[in-house]
TIROLUM-765930 format. One record per residue (C-alpha): residue number from 0; x, y negated, z. Coordinates in Angstrom, 3 decimals. Layout:
<seq = NUM; east = X; north = Y; up = Z>
...
***
This chain:
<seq = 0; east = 13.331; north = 5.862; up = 33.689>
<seq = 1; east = 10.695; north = 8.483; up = 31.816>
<seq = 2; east = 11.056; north = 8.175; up = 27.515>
<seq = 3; east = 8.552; north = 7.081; up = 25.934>
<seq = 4; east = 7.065; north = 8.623; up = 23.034>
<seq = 5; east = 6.125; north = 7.512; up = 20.295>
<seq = 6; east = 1.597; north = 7.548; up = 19.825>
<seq = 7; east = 1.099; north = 9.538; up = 16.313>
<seq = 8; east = -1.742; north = 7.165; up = 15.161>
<seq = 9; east = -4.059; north = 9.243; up = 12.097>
<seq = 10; east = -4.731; north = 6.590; up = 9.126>
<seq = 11; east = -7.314; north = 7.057; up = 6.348>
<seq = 12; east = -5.971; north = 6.873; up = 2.674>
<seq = 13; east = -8.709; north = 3.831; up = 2.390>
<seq = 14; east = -7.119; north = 2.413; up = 5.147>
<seq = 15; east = -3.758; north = 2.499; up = 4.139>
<seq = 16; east = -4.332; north = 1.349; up = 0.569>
<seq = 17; east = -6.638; north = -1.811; up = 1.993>
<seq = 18; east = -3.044; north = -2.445; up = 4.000>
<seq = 19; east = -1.131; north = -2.372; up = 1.129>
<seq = 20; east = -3.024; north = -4.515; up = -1.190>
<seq = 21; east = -3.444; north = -7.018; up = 1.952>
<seq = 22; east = 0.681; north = -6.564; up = 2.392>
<seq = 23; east = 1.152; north = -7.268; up = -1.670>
<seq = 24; east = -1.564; north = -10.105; up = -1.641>
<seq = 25; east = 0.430; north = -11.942; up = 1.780>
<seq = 26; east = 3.879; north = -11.379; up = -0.176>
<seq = 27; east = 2.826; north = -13.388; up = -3.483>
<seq = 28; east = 1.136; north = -16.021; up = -1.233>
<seq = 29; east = 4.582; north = -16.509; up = 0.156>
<seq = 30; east = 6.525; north = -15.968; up = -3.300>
<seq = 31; east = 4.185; north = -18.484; up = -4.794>
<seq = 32; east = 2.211; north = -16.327; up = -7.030>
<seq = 33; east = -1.190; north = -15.823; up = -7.591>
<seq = 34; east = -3.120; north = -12.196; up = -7.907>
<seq = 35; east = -6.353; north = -12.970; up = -9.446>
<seq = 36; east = -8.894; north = -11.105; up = -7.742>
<seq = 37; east = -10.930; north = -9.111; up = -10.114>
<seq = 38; east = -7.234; north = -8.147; up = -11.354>
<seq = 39; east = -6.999; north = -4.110; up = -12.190>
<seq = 40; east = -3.951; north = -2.421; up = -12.952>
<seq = 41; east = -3.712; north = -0.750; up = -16.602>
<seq = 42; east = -3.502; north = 2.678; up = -17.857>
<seq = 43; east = -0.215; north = 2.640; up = -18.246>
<seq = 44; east = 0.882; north = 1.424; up = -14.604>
<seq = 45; east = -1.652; north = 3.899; up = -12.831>
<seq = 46; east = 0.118; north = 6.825; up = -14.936>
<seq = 47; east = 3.810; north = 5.463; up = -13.708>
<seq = 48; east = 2.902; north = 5.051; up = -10.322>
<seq = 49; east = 1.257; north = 8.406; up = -10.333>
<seq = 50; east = 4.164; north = 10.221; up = -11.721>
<seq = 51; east = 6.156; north = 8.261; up = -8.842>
<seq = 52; east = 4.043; north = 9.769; up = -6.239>
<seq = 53; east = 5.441; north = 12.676; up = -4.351>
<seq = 54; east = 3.983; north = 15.506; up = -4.366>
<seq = 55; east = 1.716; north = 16.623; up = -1.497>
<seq = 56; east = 2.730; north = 19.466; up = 0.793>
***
């Protein structure tokens, strides 16, 4: 029988980060939380997650 490889799919940034906030939104559903929707994130978390981010190649 032949392998099968793997198909390399390419995903938008918007795409991925309208994934992830449906992914977070599903997981407090399920935890019993609520995210508000008009809820932003403050200065202070943007600047952590940013300095979390790896750098691009």
């Amino acid at each position: 029988m032949a392998e099968r490889t793997p198909k390399k799919v390419v995903v938008s940034a918007a795409a991925a980060k309208k994934a992830g906030a449906r992914a977070t939104k599903a997981s407090a559903k399920l935890e019993g939380r609520v995210i508000p929707a008009d809820h932003r994130r403050s200065a202070a978390v943007k600047a952590y997650l940013a300095k979390q981010k790896s750098p691009k190649r």
